[in-house]
C-alpha positions in Angstrom: 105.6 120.6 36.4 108.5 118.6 38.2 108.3 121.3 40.8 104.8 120.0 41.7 105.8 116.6 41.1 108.3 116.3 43.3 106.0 118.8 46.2 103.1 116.4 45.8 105.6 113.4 46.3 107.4 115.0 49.1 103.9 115.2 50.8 102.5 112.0 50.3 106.1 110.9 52.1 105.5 113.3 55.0 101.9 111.6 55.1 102.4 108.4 54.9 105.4 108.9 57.7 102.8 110.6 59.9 100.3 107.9 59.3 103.4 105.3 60.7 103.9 107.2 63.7 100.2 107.4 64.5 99.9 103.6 63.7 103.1 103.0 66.0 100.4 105.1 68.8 97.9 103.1 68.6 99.8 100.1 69.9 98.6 99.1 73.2 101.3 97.0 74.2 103.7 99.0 77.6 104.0 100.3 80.5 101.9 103.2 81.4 101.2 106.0 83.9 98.0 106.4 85.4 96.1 109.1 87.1 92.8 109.6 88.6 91.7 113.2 88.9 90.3 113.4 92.4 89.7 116.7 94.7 91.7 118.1 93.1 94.3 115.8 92.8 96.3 113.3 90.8 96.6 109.8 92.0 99.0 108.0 90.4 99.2 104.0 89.6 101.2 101.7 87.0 99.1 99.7 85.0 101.2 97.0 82.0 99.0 96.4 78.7 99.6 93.8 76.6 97.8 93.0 73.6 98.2 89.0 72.9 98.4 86.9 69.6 95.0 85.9 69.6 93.4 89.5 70.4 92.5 89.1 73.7 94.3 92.0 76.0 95.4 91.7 79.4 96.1 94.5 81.8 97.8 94.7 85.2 97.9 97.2 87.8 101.1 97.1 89.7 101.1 98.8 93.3 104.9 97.9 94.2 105.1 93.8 94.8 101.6 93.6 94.0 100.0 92.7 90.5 96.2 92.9 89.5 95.4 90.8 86.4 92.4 92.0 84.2 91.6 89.1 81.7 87.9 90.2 80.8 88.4 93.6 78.7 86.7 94.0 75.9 87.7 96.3 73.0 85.2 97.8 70.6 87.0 100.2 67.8 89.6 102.7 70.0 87.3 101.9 73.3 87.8 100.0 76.3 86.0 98.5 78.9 87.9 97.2 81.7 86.1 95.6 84.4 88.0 95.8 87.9 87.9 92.0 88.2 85.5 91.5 91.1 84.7 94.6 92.4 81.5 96.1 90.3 83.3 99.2 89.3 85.0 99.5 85.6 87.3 101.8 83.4 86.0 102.6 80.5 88.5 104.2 78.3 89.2 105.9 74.7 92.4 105.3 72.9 93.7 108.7 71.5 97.2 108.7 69.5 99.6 107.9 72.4 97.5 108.6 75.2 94.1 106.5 76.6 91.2 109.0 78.5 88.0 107.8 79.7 86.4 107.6 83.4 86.4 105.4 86.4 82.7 104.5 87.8 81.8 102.8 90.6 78.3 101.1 89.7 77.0 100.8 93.0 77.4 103.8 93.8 75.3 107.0 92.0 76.8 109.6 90.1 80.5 108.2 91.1 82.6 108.7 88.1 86.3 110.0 88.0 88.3 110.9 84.9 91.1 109.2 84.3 94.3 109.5 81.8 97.2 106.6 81.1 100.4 107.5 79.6 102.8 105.3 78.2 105.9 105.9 80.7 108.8 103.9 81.9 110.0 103.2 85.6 110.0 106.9 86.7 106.6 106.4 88.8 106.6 110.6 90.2 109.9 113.2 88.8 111.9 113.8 91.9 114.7 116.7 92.3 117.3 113.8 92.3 120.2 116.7 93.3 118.5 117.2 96.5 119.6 114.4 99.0 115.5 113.3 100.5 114.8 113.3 103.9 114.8 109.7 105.7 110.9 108.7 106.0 112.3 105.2 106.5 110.8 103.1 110.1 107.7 102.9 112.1 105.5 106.0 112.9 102.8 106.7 115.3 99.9 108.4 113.1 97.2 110.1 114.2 94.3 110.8 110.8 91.3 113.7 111.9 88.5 113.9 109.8 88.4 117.7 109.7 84.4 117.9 110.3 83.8 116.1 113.7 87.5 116.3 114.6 87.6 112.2 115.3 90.6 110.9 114.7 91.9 107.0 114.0 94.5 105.8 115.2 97.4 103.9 113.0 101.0 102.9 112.8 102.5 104.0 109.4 105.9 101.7 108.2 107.6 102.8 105.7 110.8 101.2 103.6 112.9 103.6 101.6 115.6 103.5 98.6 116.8 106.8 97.7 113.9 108.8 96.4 111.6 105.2 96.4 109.6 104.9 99.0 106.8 101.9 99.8 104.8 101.0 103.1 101.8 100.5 104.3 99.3 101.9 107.0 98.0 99.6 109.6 94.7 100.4 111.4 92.6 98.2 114.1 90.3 97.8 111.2 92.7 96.2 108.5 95.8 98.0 106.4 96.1 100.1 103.3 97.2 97.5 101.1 100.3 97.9 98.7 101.6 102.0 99.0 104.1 103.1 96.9 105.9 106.6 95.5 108.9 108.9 96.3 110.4 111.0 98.5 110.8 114.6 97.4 113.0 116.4 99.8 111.4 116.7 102.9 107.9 115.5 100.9 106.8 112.3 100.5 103.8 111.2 98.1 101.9 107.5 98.3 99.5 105.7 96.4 97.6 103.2 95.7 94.9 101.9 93.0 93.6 98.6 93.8 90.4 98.6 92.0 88.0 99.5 94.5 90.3 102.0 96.4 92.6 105.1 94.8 94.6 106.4 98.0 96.9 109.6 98.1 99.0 110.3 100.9 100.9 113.6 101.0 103.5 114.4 104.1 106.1 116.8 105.2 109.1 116.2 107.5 108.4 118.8 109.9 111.6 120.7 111.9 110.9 118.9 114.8 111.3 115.9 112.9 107.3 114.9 113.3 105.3 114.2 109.5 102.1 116.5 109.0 99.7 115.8 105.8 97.1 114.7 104.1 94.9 111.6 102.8 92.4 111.8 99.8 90.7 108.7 99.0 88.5 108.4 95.6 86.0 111.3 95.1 85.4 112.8 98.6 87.1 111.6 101.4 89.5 113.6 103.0 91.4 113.3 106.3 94.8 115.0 107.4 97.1 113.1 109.5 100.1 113.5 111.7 102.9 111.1 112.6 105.5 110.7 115.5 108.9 108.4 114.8 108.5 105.3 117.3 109.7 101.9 116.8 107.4 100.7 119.7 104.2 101.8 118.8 101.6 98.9 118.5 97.5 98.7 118.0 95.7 97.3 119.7 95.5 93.3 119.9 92.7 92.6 116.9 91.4 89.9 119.4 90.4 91.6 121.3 88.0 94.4 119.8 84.5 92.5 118.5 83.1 90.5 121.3 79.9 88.5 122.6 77.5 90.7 124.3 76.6 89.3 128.0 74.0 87.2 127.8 75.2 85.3 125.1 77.2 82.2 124.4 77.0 81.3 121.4 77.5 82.4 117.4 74.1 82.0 116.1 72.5 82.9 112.4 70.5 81.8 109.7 71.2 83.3 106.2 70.4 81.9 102.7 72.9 80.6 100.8 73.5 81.0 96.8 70.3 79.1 95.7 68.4 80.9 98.1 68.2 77.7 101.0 68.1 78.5 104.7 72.0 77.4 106.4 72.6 77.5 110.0 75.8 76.8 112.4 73.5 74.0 113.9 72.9 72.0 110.6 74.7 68.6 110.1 78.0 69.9 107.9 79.2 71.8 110.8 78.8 69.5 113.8 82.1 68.1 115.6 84.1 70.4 113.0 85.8 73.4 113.5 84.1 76.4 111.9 85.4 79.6 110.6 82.9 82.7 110.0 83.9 85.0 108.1 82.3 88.6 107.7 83.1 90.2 104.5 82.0 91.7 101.9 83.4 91.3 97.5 83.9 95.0 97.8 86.5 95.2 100.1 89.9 94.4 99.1 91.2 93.8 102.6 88.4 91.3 102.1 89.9 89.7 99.2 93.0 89.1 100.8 91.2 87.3 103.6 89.6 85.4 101.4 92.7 84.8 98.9 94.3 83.0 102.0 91.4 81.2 103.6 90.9 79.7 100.1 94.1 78.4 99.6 93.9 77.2 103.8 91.3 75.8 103.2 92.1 73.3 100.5 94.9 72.0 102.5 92.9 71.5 105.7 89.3 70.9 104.8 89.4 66.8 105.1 91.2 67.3 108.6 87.4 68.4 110.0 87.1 72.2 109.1 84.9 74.4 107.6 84.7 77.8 106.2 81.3 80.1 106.2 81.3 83.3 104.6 78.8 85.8 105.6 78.5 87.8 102.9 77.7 91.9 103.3 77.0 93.7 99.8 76.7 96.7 98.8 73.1 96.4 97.8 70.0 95.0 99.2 69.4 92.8 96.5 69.7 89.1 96.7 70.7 88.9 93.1 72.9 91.6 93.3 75.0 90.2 95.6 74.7 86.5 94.8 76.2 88.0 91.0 78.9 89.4 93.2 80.1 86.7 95.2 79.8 84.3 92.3 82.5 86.3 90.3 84.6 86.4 94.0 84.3 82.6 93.5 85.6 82.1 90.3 88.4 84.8 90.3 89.9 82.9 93.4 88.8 79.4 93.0 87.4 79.9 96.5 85.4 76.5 97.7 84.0 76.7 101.0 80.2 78.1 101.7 79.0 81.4 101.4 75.8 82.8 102.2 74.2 86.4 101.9 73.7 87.8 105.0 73.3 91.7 104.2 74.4 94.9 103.5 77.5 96.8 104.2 76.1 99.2 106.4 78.0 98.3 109.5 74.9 99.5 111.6 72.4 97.4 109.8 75.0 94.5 109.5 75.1 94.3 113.4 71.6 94.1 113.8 72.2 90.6 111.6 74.3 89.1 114.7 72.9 91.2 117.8 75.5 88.5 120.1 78.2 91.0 118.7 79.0 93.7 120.5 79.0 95.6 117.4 80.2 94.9 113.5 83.7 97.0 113.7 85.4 95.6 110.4 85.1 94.1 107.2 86.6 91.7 107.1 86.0 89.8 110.8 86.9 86.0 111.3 85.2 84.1 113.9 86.6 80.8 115.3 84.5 78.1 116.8 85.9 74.9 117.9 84.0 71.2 117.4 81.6 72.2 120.2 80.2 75.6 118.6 82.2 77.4 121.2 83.4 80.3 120.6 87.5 80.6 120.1 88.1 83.7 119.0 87.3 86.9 117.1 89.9 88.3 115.2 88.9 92.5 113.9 90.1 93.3 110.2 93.0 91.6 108.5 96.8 92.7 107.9 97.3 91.4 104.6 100.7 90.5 102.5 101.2 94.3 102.1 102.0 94.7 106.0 105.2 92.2 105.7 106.0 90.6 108.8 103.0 91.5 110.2 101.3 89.6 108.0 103.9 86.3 108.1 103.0 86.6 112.4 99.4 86.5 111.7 100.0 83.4 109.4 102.0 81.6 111.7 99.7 82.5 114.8 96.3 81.3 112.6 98.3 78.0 111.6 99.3 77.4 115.1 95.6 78.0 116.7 93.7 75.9 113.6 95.8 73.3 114.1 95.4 72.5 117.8 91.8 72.8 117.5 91.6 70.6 114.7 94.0 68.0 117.0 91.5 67.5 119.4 
């Protein structure tokens, strides 16, 4: 009999330590380890959780310097829906013992769901063979990516810093950058990536004998392109002034879209004459986008009484006035964004360029059109090469300052 006492009280013991350790699981609070199953791959991201004292819970994604707040998660049992701030895409995820599963979706899009996995992990983003000395991917590259269908290629200059295994850089295209790229150097292998909501980017090279990178580029669930790279500390793009244009024939920036209550605006009504005007073509989808917007915002607070003004042309995803108006509203609050927007169209860059036939074409999203007091047309600047390009970002800043401020002087 005390042999099957003291068995039935060493169990409940061993149970009740188990249910500890599963409780100790269940807490959200850390630093995990994501990864996004894509063709065939894993793209990995950090993302902090932390659960606060009043219940709400806060996540970040960090991609190297950069840090997305999510502050409108809701939790319902072990589940979790995690909307990626503005974009109209969410995580929604199940809390199992130590590790959280679910899927990524992109709502706009059909049938566009990825699985997902976090881990609760420390600073060691990718394993490395530390006792392997990695090659130098350090500098400025000339890269070349070819879809592998119609053999196009893009052009882009890759630059890259590296600390030991660590590496972090950015891509920069006449279209805009790849944002905020970070992961390690492997021996002669080096791995990226990037999660900013809207985009989950993997780049894979190898330092070739001749000293030249060879890889490959899988973004979300389809996209594929591989790339090649050449060492060269003088390789440029070209200017982005100089790549969307008027059409002959025309002198002028002329449109008429509705704005969020559904009322007719044009460059020619009463709030735009003797100012300096901004347009800018974007869409809430595009992170590049954001970042654009992130700084006009802030510009635009410090410079509106000095006689400027900011349009946003919105271009969504869908053709739905409701749709999008939803979508830039949310923009509007998550940045504290002030100046007009109105919703111009979709984000088919073919259809969006029938909505201001004076352009030679829509190239990018985002594009920022300049018009001094007159209505004349400044400048046209293609894309944006946000805070994750470094100094090329600091020269764009400095440039824009220097441009807005002597048209606003006269």
């Amino acid at each position: 009999m005390q042999k099957i006492t003291t068995y039935i009280f060493g169990l409940l013991l061993l149970l009740t330590f188990s249910c500890n350790i599963d409780n100790k699981e269940l807490v959200l609070d850390g630093l995990y380890i994501g990864e996004i199953a894509m063709q065939g791959k894993s793209t990995p991201f950090k993302m902090q959780i932390d659960e606060q004292e009043d219940g709400q819970i806060i996540a970040t994604i960090i991609n190297g310097e950069e840090q997305i707040v999510l502050n409108e998660i809701e939790r319902n049992g072990d589940s979790l829906h995690i909307p990626l701030h503005v974009f109209d895409i969410s995580l929604d995820l199940e809390i199992q013992n130590s590790a959280i599963s679910g899927t990524y979706t992109k709502h706009y899009e059909d049938d566009y769901v990825l699985p997902i996995t976090l881990h609760k992990g420390d600073e060691k983003f990718l394993l490395v063979n530390t006792d392997v000395k990695p090659a130098n991917f350090a500098g400025k590259w000339d890269v070349t990516f070819i879809e592998p269908e119609a053999q196009d290629t893009t052009k882009a200059v890759g630059i890259f810093k590296q600390n030991e295994n660590q590496v972090s850089g950015t891509f920069l295209t006449p279209l805009g950058d790849y944002r905020y790229l970070t992961g390690v150097a492997d021996d002669k292998v080096m791995k990226l990536s990037t999660f900013d909501g809207n985009h989950a980017f993997l780049f894979e090279a190898t330092l070739q004998d001749d000293g030249t990178l060879k890889g490959d580029f899988y973004s979300g669930k389809e996209w594929y392109e591989s790339w090649s790279a050449l060492r060269d500390e003088n390789i440029e793009l070209p200017s982005p002034d100089s790549l969307t244009y008027l059409k002959k024939g025309y002198d002028r920036i002329q449109f008429s879209f509705p704005d969020l209550e559904g009322e007719k605006v044009s460059l020619t009504d009463e709030k735009y004459q003797d100012k300096v005007v901004i347009v800018q073509i974007f869409g809430t989808w595009c992170p590049n986008c954001m970042d654009e917007t992130k700084f006009l915002a802030e510009w635009y607070k410090a410079n509106k009484d000095r006689g400027a003004e900011i349009i946003g042309l919105a271009y969504e995803q869908k053709d739905d006035f409701e749709y999008a108006k939803r979508r830039v509203e949310k923009m509007i609050n998550r940045w504290d964004v002030d100046y007009d927007f109105l919703i111009a169209g979709t984000s088919d860059k073919e259809e969006a360029s029938k909505t201001l036939p004076m352009l030679n074409q829509v190239i990018s999203f985002p594009t920022m059109i300049i018009l001094n007091k007159e209505g004349e047309l400044v400048n046209i600047h293609t894309g944006f090469s946000g805070p994750g390009t470094g100094k090329y970002y600091e020269e764009f800043k400095a440039n824009f300052n220097q441009k807005m401020d002597s048209l606003l002087a006269l």
